[in-house]
DOZA-706351 format. One record per residue (C-alpha): x, y, z; residue in one letter; residue number from 1. Coordinates in Angstrom, 2 decimals. Example, Ala and Ser with C-alpha at 12.3 -4.5 7.8 and 13.67 -1.06 7.14 Angstrom:
! residues 2
         u         v         w   residu   num
     12.30     -4.50      7.80        a     1
     13.67     -1.06      7.14        s     2
//
This chain:
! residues 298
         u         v         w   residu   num
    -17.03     11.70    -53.02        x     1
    -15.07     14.46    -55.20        x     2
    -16.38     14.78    -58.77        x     3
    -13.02     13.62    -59.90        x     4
    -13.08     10.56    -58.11        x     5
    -16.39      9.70    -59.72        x     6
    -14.83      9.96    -63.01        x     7
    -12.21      7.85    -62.04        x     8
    -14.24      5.23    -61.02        x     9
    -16.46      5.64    -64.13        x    10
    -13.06      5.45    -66.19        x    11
    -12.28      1.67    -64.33        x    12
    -15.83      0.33    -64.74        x    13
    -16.26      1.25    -68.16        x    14
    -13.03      1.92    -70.50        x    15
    -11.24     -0.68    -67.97        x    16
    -13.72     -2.78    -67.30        x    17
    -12.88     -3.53    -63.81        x    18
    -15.50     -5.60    -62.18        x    19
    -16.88     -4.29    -58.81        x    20
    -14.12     -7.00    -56.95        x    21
    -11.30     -5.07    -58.88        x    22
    -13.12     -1.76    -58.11        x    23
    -13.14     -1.86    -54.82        x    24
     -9.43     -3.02    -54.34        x    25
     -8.21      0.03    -56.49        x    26
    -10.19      2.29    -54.74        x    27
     -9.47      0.62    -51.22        x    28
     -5.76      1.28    -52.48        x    29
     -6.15      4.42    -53.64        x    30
     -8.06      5.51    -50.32        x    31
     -4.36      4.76    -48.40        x    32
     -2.59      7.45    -50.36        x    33
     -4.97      9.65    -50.14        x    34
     -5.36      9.52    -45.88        x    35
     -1.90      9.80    -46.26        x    36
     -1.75     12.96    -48.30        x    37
     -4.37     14.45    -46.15        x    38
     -2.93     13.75    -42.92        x    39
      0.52     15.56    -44.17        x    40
     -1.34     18.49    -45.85        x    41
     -0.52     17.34    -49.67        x    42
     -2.60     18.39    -52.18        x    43
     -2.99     14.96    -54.21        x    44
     -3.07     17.50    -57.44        x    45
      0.60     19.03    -56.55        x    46
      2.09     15.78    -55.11        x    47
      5.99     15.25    -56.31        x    48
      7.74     11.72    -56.70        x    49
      9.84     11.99    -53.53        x    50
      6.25     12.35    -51.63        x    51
      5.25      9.51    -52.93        x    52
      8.54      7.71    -52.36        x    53
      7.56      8.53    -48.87        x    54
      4.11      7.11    -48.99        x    55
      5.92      3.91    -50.08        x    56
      8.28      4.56    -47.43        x    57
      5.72      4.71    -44.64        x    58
      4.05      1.51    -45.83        x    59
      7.01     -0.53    -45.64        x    60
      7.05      1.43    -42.07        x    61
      4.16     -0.43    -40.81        x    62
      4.89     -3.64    -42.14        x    63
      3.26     -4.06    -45.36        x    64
      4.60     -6.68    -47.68        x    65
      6.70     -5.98    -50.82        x    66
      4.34     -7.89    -52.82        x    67
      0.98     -5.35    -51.22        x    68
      2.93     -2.45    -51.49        x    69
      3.24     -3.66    -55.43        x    70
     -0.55     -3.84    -55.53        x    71
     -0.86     -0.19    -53.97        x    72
      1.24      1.17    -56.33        x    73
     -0.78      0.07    -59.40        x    74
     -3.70      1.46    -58.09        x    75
     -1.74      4.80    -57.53        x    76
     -0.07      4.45    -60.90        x    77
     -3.43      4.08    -62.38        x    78
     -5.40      7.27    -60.70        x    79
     -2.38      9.80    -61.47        x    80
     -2.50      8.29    -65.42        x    81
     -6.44      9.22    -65.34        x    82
     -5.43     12.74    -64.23        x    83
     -2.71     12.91    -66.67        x    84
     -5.11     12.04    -69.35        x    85
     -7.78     14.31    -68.19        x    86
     -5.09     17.03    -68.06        x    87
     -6.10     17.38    -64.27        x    88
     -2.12     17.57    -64.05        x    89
      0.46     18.24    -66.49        x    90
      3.11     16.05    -65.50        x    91
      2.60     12.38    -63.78        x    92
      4.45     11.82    -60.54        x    93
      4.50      8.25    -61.08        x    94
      6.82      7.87    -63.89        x    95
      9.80      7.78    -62.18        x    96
      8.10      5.98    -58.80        x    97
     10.07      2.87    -57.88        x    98
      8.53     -0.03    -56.34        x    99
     10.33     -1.82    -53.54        x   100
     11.98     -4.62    -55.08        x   101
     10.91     -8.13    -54.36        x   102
     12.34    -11.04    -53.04        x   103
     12.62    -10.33    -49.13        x   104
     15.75     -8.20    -49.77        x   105
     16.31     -5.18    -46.69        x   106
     17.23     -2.21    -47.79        x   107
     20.64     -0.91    -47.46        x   108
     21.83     -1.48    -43.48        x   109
     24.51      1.86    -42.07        x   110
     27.71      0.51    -40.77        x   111
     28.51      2.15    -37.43        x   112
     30.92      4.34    -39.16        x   113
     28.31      5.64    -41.32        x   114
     26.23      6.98    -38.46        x   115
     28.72      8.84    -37.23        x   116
     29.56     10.57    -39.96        x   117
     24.99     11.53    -40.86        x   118
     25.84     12.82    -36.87        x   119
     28.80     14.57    -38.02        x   120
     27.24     16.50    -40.80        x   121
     24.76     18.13    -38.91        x   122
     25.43     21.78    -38.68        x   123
     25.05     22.50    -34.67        x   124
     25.60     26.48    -35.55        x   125
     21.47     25.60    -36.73        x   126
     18.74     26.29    -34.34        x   127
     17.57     22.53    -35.48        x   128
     21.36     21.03    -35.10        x   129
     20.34     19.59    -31.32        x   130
     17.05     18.78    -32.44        x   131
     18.28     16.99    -35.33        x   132
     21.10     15.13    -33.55        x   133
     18.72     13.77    -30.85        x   134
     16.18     12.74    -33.73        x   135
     18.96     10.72    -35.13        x   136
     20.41      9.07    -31.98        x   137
     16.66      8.31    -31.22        x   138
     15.93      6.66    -34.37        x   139
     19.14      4.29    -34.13        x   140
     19.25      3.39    -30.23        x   141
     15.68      2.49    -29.95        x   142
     14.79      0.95    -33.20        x   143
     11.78      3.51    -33.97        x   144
      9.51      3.49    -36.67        x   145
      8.74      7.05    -38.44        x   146
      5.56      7.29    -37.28        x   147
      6.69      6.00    -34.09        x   148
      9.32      8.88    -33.47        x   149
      6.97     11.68    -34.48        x   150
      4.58     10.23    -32.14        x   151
      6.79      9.99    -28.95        x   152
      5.61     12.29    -26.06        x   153
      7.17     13.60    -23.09        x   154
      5.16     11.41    -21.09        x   155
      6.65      8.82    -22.78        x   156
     10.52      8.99    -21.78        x   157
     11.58      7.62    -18.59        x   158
     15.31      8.61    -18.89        x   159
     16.42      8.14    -15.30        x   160
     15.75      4.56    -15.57        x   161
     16.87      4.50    -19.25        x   162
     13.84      3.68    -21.15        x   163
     11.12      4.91    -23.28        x   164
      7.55      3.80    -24.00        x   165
      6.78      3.27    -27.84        x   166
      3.31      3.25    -29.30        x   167
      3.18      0.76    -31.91        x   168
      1.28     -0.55    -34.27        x   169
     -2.46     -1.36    -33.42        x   170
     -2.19      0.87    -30.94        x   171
      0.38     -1.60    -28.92        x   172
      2.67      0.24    -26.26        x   173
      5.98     -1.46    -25.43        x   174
      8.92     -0.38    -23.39        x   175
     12.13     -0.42    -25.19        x   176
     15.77      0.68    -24.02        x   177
     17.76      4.03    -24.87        x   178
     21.35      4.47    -24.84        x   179
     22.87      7.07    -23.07        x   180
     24.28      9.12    -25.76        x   181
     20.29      9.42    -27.00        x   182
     19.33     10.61    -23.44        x   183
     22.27     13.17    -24.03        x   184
     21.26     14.28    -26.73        x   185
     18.19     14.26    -26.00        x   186
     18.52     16.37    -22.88        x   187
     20.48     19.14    -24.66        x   188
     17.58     19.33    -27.25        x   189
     15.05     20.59    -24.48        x   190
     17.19     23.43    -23.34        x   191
     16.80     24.26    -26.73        x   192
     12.70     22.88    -27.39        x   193
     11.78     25.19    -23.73        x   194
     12.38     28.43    -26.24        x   195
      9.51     27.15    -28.90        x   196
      6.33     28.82    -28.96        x   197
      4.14     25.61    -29.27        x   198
      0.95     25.17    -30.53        x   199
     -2.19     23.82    -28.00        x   200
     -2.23     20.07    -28.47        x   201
      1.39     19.54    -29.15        x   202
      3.27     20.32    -25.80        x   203
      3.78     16.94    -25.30        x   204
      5.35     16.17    -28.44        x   205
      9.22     15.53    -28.03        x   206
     10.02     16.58    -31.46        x   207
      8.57     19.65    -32.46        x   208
      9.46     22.50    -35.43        x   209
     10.91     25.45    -34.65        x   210
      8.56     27.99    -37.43        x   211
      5.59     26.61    -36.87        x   212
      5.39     25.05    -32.57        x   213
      3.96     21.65    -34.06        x   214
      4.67     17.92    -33.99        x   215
      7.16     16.87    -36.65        x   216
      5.64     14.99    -39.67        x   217
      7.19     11.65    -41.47        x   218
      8.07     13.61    -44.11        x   219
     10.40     16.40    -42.25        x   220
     12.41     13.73    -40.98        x   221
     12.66     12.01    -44.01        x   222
     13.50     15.37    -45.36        x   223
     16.02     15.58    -42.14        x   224
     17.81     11.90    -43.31        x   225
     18.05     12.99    -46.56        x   226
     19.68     16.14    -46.38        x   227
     22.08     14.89    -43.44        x   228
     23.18     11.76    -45.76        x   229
     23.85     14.17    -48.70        x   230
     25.75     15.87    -46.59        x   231
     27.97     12.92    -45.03        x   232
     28.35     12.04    -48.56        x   233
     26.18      8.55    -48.73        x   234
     25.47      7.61    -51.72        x   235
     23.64      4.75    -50.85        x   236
     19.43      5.04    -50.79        x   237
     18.74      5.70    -46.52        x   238
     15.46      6.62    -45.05        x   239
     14.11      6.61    -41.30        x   240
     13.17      3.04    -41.51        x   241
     17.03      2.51    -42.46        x   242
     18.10      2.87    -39.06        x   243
     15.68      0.59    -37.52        x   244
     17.15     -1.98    -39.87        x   245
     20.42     -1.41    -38.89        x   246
     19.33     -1.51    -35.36        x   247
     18.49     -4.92    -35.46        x   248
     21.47     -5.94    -37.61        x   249
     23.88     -4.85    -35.46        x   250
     21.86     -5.94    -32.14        x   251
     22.61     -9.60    -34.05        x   252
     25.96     -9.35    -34.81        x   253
     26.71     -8.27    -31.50        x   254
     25.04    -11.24    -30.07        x   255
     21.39    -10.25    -29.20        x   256
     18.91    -12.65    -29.03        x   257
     16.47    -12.87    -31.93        x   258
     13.55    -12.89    -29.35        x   259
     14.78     -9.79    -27.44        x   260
     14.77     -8.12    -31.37        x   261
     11.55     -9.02    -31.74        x   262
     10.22     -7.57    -28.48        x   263
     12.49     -4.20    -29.05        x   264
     11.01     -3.86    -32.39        x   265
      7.33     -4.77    -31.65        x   266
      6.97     -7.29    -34.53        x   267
      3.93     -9.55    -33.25        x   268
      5.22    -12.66    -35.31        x   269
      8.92    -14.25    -34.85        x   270
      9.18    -14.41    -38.88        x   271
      9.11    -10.87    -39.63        x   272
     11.98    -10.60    -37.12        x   273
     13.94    -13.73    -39.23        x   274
     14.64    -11.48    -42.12        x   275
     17.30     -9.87    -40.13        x   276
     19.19    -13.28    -40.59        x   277
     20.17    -13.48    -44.05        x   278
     22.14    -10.34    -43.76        x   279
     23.88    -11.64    -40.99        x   280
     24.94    -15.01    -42.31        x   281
     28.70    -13.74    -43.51        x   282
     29.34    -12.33    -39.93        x   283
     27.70    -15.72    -38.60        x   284
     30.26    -17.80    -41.24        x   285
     33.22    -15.63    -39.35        x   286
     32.09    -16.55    -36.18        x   287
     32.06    -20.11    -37.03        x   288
     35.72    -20.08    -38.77        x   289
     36.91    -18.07    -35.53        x   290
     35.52    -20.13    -32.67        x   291
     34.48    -23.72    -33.75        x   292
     36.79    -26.38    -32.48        x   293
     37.32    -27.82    -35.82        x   294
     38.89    -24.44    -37.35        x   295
     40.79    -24.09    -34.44        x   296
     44.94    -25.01    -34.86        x   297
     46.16    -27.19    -32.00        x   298
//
């Protein structure tokens, strides 16, 4: 263990108090943002607030409650205020970190129109504009987690029969369907990917950077989402996992099954697919007024 990680943990047991219970949640918590870091080559010392936006990001990615993600943060909050006071840093990221509100609320779902225009923006006079395109239509026809999409392989797209294979959480595989403007787009990106120099170990990779020949991390494409929804002039707050939410949405309104969500998004339990109701229940109240018997004029 790091000398400064010591100290922290010195700091908890005795100016905090924290019993060894409390101990070993905060540095259990801790211990997530710091894989994370480490897997995307952040110095924990140089982090910024939109990287740790991210980490928040990428929990709510694989499924971690609201209420957890709460808990994580207060052990995060916690460390970087130790730094802070040991002038290890000299500002703390955390002030302006926002937790996920509570309450079961989704974040903000894309109409269709919206989409259009983040595919609009992109700048296709880029070396990255097909790439970028193909990552978008990707994320929105299939319903992909981050990590999922920067962890799809060649080996992994069946496009003649118009489907991919998606490895999910716990190491779960499923096959979900792609639309046919994401196999376009997807086609005209490796014209463009066969010109990469890429690195051993990554050939497979579908999504890969043009500098440096290597698989693209969570945070380049949340860097990608961001810059494209500047761009198309959204205002409101959009991320990867913003697209899988309005995949689902709109598979409901336009009469999907809620089992058939479930199965295209991998979620093991029926109730994590059930939140997708509540922001459906005004288009549902349309439906009713339109087509029940009742509300119809004789």
């Amino acid at each position: 263990m790091p000398p400064i990680l010591r100290r922290y943990q010195q700091y908890l047991r005795l100016e905090r108090g924290f019993s060894d219970n409390t101990l070993a949640a905060y540095q259990k918590d801790l211990d997530k943002l710091l894989t994370f870091l480490d897997a995307e080559g952040i110095d924990y010392h140089q982090v910024t607030t939109d990287q740790l936006q991210t980490f928040v990001a990428s929990l709510m990615d694989i499924g971690i409650t609201t209420r957890s993600i709460a808990r994580i943060l207060a052990g995060v909050r916690s460390f970087y205020k130790f730094l802070y006071l040991e002038r290890e840093i000299e500002t703390d990221p955390c002030e302006l970190l926002e937790s996920p509100a509570r309450g079961g609320k989704l974040p903000d779902v894309l109409t269709i129109e919206e989409i259009d225009s983040i595919i609009a923006a992109i700048d296709m006079s880029k070396a990255e504009g097909q790439r970028d395109r193909a990552i978008i239509e990707t994320l929105y026809s299939c319903g992909l987690r981050v990590s999922e999409l920067c962890n799809l392989r060649l080996s992994d797209l069946f496009l003649d029969e118009g489907f991919i294979r998606v490895h999910g959480k716990g190491k779960k595989e499923r096959l979900v369907p792609i639309s046919q403007s994401a196999i376009d787009e997807l086609r005209l990106w490796f014209a463009s990917r066969d010109g990469i120099a890429i690195r051993p170990g990554h050939e497979d990779m579908v999504f890969v950077s043009f500098r440096r020949g290597t698989a693209l991390s969570r945070i380049t494409i949340f860097h990608i989402v961001k810059t494209l929804c500047e761009a198309a002039g959204i205002r409101s707050t959009v991320s990867p996992h913003t697209f899988r939410h309005s995949f689902a949405t709109h598979l409901l309104e336009g009469g999907a099954n809620l089992r058939v969500i479930q199965e295209m998004l991998g979620h093991e339990e029926i109730g994590t697919t059930e939140i997708y109701m509540h922001v459906n229940r005004q288009h549902l109240r349309q439906e009713i007024l339109l087509h029940h018997p009742r509300n119809i004029d004789n």
